[in-house]
FIPANU-21877 format. One record per atom (N, C-alpha, C): residue in one letter; z negated, y negated, x negated. Coordinates in steps of 0.1 Angstrom, whole numbers, padded with zeros to 4 digits, always signed. Example, Ala and Ser with C-alpha at 12.3 -4.5 7.8 and 13.67 -1.06 7.14 Angstrom:
A-0078+0057-0132/A-0078+0045-0123/A-0078+0033-0132/S-0071+0022-0128/S-0071+0011-0137/S-0079+0000-0129/
REM end
This chain:
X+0124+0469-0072/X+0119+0456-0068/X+0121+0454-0053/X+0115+0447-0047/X+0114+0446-0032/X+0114+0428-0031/X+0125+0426-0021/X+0130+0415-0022/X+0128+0408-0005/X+0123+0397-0003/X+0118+0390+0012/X+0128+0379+0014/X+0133+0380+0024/X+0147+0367+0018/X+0142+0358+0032/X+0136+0344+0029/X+0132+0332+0038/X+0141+0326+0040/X+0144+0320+0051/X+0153+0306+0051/X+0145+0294+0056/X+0151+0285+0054/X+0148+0270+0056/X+0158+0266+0069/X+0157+0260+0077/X+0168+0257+0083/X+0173+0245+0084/X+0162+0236+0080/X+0170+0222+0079/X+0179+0217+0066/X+0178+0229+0055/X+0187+0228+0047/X+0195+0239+0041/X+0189+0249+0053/X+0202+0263+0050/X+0199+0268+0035/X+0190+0265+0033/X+0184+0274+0019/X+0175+0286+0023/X+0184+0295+0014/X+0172+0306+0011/X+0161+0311-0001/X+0147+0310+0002/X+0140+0314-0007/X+0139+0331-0009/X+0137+0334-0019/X+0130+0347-0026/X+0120+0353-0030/X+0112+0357-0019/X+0097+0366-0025/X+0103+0381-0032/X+0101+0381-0043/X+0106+0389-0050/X+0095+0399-0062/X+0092+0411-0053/X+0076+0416-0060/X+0082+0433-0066/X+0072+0434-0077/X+0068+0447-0081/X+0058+0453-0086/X+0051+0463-0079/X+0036+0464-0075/X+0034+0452-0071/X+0020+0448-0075/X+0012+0436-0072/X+0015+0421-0076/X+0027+0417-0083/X+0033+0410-0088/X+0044+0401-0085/X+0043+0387-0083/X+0059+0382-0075/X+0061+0374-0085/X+0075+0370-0078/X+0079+0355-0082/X+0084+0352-0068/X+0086+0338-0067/X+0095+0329-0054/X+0106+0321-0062/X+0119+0324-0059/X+0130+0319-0061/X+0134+0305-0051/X+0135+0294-0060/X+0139+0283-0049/X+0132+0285-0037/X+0119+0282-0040/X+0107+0278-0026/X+0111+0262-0020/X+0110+0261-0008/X+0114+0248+0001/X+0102+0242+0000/X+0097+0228-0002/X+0084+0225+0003/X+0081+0221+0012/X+0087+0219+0021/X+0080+0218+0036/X+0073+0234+0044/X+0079+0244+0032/X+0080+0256+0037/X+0069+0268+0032/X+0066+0255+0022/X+0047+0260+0012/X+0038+0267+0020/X+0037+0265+0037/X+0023+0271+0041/X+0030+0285+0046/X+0044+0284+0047/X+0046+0297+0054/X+0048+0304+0045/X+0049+0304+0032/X+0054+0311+0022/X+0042+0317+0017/X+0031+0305+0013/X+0017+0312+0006/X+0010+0319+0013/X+0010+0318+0032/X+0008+0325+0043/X+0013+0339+0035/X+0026+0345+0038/X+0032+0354+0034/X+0028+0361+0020/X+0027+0353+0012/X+0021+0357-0004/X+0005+0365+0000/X+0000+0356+0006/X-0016+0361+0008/X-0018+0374+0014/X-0009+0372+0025/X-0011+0388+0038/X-0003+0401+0029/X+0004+0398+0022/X+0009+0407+0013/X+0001+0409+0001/X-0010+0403-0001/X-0019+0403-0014/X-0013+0404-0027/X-0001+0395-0028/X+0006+0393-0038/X-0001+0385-0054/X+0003+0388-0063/X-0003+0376-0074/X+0011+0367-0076/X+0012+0358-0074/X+0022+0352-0080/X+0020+0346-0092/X+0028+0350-0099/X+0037+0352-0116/X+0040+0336-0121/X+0053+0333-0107/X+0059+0324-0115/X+0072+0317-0101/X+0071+0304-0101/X+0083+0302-0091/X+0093+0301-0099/X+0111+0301-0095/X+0119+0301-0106/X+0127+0297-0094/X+0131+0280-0100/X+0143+0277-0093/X+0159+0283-0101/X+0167+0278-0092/X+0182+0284-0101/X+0186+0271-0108/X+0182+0259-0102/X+0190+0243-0105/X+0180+0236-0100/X+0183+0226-0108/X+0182+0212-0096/X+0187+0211-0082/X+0180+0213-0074/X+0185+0212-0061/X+0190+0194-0057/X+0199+0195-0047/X+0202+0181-0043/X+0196+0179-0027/X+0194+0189-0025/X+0195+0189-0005/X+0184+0192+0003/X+0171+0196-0008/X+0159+0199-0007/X+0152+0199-0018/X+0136+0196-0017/X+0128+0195-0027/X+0122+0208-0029/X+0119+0212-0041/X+0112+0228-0046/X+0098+0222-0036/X+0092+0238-0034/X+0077+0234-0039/X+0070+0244-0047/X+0080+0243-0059/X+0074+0248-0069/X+0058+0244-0069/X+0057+0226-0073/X+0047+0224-0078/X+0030+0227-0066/X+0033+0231-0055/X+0024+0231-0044/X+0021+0248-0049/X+0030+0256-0047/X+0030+0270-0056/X+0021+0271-0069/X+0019+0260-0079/X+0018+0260-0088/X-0001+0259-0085/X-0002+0248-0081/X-0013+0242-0073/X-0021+0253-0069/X-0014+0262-0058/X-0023+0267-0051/X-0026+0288-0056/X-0019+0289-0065/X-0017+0298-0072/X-0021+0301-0085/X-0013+0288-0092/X-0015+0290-0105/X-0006+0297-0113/X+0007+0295-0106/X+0020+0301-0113/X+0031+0292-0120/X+0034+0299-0131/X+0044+0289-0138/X+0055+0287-0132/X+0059+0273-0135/X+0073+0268-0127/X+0085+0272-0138/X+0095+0282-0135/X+0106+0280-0144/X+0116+0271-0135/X+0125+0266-0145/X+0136+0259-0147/X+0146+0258-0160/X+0155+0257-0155/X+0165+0254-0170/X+0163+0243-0175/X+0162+0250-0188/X+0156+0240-0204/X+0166+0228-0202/X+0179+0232-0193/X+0185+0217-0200/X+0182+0204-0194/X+0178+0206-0182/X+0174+0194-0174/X+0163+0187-0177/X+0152+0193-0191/X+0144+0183-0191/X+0132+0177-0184/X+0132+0189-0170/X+0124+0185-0160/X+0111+0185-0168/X+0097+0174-0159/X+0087+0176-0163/X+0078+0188-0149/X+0070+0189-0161/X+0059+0203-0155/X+0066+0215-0153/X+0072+0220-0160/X+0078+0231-0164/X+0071+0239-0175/X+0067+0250-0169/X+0056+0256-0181/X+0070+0267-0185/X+0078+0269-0181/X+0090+0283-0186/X+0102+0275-0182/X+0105+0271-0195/X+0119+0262-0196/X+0131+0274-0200/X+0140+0276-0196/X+0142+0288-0196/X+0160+0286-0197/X+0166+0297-0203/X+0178+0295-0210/X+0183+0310-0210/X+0197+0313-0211/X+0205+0328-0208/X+0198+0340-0217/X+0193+0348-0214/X+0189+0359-0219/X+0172+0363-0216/X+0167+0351-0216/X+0152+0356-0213/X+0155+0361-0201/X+0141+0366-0206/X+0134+0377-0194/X+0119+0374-0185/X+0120+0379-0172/X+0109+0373-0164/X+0103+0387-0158/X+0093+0389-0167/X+0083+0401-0159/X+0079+0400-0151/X+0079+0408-0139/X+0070+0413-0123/X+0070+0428-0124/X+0054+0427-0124/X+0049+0442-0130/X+0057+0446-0138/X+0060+0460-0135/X+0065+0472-0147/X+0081+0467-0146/X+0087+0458-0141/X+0104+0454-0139/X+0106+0440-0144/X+0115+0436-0145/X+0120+0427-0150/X+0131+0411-0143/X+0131+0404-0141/X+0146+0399-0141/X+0151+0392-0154/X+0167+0391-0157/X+0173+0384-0163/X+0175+0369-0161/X+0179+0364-0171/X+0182+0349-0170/X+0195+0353-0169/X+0208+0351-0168/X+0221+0347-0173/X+0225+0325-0168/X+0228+0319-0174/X+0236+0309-0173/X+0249+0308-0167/X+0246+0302-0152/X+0261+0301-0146/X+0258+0286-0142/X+0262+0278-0152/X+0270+0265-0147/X+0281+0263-0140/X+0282+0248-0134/X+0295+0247-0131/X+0289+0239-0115/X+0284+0239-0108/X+0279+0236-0094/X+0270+0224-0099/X+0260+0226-0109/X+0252+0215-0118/X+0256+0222-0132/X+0250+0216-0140/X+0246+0218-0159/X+0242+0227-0157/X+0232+0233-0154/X+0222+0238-0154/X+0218+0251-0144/X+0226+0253-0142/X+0225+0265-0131/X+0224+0278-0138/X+0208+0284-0132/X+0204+0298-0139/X+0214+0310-0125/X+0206+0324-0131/X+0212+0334-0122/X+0203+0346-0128/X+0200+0351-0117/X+0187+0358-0122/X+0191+0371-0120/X+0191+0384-0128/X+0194+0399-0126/X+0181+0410-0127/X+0181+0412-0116/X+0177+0428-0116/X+0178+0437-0114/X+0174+0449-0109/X+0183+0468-0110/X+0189+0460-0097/X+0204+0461-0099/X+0208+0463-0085/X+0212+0451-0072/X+0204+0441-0087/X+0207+0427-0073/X+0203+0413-0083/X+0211+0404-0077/X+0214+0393-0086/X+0213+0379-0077/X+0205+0373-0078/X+0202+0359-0069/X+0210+0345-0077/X+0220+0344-0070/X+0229+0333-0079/X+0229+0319-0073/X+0218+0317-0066/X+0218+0299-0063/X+0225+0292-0056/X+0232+0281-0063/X+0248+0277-0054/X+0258+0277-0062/X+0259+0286-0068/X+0273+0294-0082/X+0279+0304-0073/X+0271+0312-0071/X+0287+0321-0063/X+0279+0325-0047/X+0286+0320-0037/X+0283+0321-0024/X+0286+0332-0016/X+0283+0336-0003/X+0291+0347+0001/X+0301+0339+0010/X+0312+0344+0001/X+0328+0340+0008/X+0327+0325+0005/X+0317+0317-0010/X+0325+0305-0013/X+0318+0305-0025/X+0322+0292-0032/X+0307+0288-0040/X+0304+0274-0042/X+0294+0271-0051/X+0291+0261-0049/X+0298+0248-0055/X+0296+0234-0044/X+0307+0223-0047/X+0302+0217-0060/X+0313+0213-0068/X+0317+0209-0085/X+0312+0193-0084/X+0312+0182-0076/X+0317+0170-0079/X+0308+0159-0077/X+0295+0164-0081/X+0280+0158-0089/X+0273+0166-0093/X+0263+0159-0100/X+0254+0165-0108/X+0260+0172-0117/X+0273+0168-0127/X+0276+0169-0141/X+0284+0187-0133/X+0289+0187-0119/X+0295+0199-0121/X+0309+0200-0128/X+0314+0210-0128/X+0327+0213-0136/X+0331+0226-0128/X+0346+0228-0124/X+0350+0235-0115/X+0357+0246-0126/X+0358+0240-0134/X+0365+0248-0145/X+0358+0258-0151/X+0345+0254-0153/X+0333+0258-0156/X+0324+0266-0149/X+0329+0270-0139/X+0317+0275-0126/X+0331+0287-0123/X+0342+0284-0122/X+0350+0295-0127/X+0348+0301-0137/X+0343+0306-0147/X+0343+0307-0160/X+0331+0316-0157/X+0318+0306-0149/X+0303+0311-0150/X+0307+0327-0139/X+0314+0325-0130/X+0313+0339-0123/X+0319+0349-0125/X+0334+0347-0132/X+0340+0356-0133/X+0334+0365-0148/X+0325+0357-0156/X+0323+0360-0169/X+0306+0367-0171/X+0300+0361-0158/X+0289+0367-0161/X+0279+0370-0146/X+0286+0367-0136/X+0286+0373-0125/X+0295+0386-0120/X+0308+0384-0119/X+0319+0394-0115/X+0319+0404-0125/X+0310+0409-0139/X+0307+0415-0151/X+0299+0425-0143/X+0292+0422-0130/X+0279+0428-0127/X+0285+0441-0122/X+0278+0457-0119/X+0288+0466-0111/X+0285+0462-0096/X+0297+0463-0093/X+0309+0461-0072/X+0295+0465-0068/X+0285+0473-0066/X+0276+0473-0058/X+0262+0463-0061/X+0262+0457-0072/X+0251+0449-0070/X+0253+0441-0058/X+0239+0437-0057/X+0237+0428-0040/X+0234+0413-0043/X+0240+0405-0036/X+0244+0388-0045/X+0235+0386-0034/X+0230+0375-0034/X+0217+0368-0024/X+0218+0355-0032/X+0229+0351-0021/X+0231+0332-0026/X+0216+0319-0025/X+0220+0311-0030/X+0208+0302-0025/X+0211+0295-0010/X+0225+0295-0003/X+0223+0286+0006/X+0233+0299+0014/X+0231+0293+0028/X+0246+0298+0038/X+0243+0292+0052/X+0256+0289+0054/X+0252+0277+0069/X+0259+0289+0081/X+0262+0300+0076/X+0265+0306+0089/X+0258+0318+0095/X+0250+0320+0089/X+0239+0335+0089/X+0246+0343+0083/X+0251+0342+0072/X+0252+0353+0062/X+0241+0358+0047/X+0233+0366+0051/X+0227+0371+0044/X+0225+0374+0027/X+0238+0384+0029/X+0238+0390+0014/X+0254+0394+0014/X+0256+0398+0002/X+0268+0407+0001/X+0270+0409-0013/X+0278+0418-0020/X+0279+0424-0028/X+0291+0419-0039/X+0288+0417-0051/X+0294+0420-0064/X+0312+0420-0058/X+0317+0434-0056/X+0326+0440-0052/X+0333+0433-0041/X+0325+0429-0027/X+0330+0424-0016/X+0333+0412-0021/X+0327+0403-0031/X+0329+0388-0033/X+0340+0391-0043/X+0342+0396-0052/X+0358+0399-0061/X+0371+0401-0049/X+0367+0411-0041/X+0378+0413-0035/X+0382+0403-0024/X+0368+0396-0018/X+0372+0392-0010/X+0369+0377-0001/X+0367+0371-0017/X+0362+0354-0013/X+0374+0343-0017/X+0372+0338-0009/X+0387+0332-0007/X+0393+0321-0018/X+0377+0316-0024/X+0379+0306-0032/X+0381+0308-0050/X+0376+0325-0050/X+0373+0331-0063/X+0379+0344-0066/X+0380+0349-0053/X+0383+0364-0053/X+0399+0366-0054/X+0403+0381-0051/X+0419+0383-0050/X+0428+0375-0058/X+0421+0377-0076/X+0433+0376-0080/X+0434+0361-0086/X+0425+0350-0081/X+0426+0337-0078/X+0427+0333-0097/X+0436+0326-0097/X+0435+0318-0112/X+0428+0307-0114/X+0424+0303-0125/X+0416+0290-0129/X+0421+0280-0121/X+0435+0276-0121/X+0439+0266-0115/X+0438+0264-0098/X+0440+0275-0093/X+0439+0277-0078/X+0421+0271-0078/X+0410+0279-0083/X+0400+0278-0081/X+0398+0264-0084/X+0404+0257-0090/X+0399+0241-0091/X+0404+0232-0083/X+0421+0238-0082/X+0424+0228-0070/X+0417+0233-0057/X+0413+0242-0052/X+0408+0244-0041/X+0391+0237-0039/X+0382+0238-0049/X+0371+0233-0055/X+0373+0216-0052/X+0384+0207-0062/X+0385+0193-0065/X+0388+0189-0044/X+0398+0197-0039/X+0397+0193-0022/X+0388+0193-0011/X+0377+0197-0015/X+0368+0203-0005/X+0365+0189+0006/X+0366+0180+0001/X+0358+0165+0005/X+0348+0168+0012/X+0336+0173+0009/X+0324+0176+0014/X+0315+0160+0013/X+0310+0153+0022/X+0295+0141+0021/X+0291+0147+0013/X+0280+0140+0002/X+0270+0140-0004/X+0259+0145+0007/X+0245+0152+0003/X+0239+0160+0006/X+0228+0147+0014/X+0225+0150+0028/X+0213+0141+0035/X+0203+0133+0023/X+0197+0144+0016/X+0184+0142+0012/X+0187+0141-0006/X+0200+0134-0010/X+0202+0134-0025/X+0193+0125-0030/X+0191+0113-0026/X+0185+0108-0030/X+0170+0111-0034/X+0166+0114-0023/X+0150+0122-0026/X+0147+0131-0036/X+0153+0142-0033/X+0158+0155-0035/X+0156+0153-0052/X+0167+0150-0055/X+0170+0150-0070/X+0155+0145-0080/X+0152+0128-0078/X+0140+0129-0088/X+0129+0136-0086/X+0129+0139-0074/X+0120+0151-0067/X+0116+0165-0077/X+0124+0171-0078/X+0129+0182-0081/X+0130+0178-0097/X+0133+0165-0105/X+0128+0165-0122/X+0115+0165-0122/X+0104+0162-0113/X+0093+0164-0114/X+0086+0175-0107/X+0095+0187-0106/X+0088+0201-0104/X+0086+0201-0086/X+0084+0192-0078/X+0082+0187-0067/X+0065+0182-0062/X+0065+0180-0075/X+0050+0169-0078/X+0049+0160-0071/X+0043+0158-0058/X+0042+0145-0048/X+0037+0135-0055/X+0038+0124-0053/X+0033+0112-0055/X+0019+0109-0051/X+0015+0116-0040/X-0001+0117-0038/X+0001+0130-0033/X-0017+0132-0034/X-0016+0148-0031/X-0015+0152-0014/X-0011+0164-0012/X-0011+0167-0001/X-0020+0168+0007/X-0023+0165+0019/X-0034+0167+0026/X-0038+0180+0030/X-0051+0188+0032/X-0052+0200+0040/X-0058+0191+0052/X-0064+0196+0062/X-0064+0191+0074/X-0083+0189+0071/X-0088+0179+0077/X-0095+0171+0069/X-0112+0180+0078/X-0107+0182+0087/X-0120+0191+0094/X-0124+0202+0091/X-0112+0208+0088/X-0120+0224+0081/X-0111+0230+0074/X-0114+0244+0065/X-0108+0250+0060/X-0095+0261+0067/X-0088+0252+0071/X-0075+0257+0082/X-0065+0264+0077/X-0060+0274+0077/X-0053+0281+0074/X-0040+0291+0085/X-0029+0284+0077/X-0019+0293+0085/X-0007+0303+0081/X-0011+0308+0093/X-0004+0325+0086/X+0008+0325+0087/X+0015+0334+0084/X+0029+0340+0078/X+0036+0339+0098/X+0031+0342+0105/X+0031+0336+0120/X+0034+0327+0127/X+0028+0316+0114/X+0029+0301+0120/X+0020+0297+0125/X+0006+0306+0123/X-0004+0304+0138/X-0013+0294+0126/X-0026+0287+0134/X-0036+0277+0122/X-0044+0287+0129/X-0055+0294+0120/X-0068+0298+0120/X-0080+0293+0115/X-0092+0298+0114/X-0105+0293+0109/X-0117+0306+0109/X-0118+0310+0099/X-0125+0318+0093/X-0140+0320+0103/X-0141+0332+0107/X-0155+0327+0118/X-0165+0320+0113/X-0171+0327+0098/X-0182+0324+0090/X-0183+0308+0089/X-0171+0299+0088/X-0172+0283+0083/X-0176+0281+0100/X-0170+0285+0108/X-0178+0285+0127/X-0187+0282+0124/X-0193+0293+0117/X-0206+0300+0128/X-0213+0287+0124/X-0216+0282+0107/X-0222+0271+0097/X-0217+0254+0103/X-0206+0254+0108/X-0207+0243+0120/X-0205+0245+0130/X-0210+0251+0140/X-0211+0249+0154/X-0215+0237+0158/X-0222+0228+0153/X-0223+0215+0159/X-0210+0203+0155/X-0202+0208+0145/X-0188+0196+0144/X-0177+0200+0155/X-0175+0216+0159/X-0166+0217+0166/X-0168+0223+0185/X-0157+0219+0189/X-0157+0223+0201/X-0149+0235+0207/X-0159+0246+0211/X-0150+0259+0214/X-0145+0261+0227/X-0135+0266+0228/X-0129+0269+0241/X-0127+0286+0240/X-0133+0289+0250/X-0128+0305+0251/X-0119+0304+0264/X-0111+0315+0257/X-0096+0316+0272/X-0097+0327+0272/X-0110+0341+0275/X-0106+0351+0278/X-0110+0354+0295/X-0108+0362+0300/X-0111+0359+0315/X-0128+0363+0314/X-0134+0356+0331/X-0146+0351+0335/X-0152+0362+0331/X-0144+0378+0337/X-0154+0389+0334/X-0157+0392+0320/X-0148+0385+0313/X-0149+0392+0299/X-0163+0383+0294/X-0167+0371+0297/X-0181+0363+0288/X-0188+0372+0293/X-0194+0380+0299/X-0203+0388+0305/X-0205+0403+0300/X-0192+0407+0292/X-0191+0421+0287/X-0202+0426+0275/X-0195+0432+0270/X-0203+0438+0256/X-0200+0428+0247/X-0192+0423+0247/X-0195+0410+0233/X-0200+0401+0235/X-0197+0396+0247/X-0209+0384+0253/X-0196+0373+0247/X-0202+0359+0249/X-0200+0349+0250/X-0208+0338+0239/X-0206+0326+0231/X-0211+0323+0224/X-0218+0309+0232/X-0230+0305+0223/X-0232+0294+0238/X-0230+0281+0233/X-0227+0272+0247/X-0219+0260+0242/X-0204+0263+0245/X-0199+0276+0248/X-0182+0273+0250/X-0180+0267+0257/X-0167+0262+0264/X-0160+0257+0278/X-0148+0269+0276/X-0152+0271+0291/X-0145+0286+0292/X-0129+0277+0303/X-0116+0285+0294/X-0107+0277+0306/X-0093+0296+0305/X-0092+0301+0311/X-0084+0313+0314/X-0070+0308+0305/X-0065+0318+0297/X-0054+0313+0290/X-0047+0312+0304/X-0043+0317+0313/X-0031+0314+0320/X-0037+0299+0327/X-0046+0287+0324/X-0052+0282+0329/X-0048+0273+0324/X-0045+0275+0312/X-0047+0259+0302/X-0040+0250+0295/X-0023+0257+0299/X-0015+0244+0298/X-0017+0236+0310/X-0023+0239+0322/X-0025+0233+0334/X-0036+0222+0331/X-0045+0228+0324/X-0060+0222+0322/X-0065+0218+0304/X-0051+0213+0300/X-0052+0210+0282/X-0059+0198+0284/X-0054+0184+0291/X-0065+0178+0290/X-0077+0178+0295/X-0087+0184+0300/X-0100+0189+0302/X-0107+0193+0289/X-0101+0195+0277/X-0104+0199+0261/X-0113+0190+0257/X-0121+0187+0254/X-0128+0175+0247/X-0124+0171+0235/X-0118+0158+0231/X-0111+0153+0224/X-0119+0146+0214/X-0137+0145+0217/X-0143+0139+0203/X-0145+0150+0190/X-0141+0162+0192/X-0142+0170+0182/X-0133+0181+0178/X-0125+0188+0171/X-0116+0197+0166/X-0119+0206+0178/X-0112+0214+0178/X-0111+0225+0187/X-0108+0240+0182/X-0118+0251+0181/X-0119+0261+0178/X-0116+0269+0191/X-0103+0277+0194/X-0097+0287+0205/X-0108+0300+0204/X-0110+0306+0209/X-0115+0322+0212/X-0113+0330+0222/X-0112+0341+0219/X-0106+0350+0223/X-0114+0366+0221/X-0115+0380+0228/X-0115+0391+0222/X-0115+0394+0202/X-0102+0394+0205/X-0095+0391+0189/X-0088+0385+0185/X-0086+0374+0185/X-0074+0363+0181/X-0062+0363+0186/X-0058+0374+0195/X-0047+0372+0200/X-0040+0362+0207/X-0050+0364+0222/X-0052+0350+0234/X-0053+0339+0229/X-0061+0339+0219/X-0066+0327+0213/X-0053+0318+0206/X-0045+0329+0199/X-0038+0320+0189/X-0028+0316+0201/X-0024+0321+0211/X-0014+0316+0219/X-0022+0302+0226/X-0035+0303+0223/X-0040+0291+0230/X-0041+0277+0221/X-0039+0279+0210/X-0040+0271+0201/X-0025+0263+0200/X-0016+0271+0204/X-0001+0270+0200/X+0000+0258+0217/X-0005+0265+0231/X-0002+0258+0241/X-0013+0239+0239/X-0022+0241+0230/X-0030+0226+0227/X-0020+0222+0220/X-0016+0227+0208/X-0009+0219+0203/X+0003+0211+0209/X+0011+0219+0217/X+0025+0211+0223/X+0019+0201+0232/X+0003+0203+0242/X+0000+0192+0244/X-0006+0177+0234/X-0002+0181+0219/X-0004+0170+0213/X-0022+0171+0209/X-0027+0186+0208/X-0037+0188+0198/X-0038+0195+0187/X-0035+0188+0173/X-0030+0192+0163/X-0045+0196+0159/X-0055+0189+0159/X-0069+0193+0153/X-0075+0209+0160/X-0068+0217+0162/X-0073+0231+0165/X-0068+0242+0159/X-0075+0253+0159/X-0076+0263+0154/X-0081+0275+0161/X-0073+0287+0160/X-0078+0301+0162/X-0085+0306+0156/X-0098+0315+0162/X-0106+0319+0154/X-0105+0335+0152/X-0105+0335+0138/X-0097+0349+0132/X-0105+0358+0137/X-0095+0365+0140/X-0105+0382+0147/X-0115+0382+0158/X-0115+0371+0162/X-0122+0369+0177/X-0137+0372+0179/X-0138+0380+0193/X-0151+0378+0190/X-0156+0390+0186/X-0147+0397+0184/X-0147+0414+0175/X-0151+0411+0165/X-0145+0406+0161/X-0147+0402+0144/X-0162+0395+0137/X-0167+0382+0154/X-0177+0375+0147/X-0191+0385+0149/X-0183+0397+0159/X-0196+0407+0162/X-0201+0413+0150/X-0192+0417+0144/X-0189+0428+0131/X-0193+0423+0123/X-0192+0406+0121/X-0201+0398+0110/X-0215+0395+0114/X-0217+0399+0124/X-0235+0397+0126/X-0240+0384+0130/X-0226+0375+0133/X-0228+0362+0133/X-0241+0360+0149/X-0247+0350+0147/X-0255+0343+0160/X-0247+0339+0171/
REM end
């Protein structure tokens, strides 16, 4: 299995593109974090399978259901929560195919009711049940500290010292770490630690409740099903990549040239070369045009160009901080619109 580990940073979650051959899943996807992830899904020509959260999250909303939407992949969750739009309600022992491999379900409560833990050759994604160097706080959402002791030592710490743990959250840049390292050497679970130590240490934490509980939670029973649907950007078929950049397909260009407004930022000599120039641009030199963003004409979206999308997408990124959200790079430049035969 070949495993992509995302983070979020406004809530220190990590998601899981997790593929074999042609085949994924996404573990606890963020939804603010839908276009960089399906970005990622696409350029990798992935099929996605199935998103699979570990819990109910309290501190961020899935986007499973935007996943669901734009894919067509089943949402798992644990059967006990009841959530709606859950097509794989899912409970200790099943199994979740990607391609010719597999993961496990196992059941580690104790952080919520309901907290899954997912195993594959070699590596185990445990949510907020067992952390590196902590785990996750007992004292909502029906946790039990007693119980989340119980969940790791019995069916996490079971796993062999070299499996690779890939928690759902970490506020300090810690990655990953291992089976073995977390026995020997987490402070709250490891060396030895008895049921009692682990609860008294668990019951003191006095951690706030989580920014976004309230959202978060009925959020997250309904798969992360907005209330109305989300918008795509209302001018064209805009698309952004695993980069962060917004593009636009030359072909939907070429079929409106009269809705949008092009700017080429490659230099003077280059409109005159072998690719030529498309007509109607306003030509402004990338090194030109944070100086000259407002000179853009503002009655119509803005399509960047460039050579090949390179210049371009940096020109798209410098409109934007001047506060023009309605633009777009045009994919593969003017190489690309040559290659298509476009006019």
């Amino acid at each position: 299995m070949h495993v992509r580990q995302l983070f979020d940073s406004a809530s220190g979650t990590y998601s899981y593109l997790v593929s074999s051959g042609t085949e994924a899943v996404l573990i606890d996807p963020v939804f603010e974090q839908h276009a960089r992830d399906a970005a990622l899904i696409d350029e990798l020509g992935l099929h996605l399978v199935a998103t699979l959260d570990t819990h109910v999250h309290a501190d961020h909303v899935t986007g499973a259901w935007l996943m669901h939407e734009r894919f067509g992949s089943q949402i798992g969750l644990a059967a006990v929560y009841g959530a709606a739009h859950v097509d794989r309600p899912l409970a200790a022992g099943d199994r979740i195919a990607i391609g010719d491999e597999a993961l496990e379900v196992r059941a580690t409560p104790g952080h919520t009711d309901g907290c899954l833990s997912y195993v594959g050759p070699g590596i185990v994604f445990t949510g907020d049940a067992l952390l590196v160097r902590g785990a996750g706080r007992t004292d909502f959402q029906a946790g039990d500290a007693r119980q989340l002791f119980r969940s790791i030592r019995e069916q996490l710490f079971s796993l062999p010292d070299e499996t690779v743990v890939y928690p759902g959250h970490d506020y300090s840049g810690r990655t990953s770490s291992t089976i073995g390292e977390e026995r020997r050497h987490n402070p709250r679970i490891g060396r030895g630690a008895r049921e009692e130590d682990f609860v008294g240490y668990m019951t003191n934490l006095g951690l706030p409740h989580p920014r976004q509980l309230a959202v978060a939670l009925p959020a997250n029973l309904v798969a992360g099903k907005p209330a109305t649907p989300v918008a795509a950007p209302a001018w064209g078929p805009v698309i952004t990549t695993y980069a962060g950049h917004q593009e636009i397909a030359p072909e939907w260009v070429a079929a409106h040239r009269a809705d949008v407004h092009l700017v080429d930022v490659r230099a003077a000599h280059e409109l005159t070369g072998e690719l030529g120039a498309l007509a109607g641009v306003q030509h402004i030199p990338l090194e030109e045009l944070r100086a000259r963003a407002g000179e853009v004409a503002t009655d119509k979206p803005v399509v960047v160009i460039c050579q090949t999308g390179t210049r371009s997408a940096m020109g798209t990124l410098i409109l934007r901080a001047a506060g023009r959200n309605d633009c777009a790079n045009l994919a593969g430049g003017m190489v690309r619109w040559r290659e298509l035969g476009l006019p």
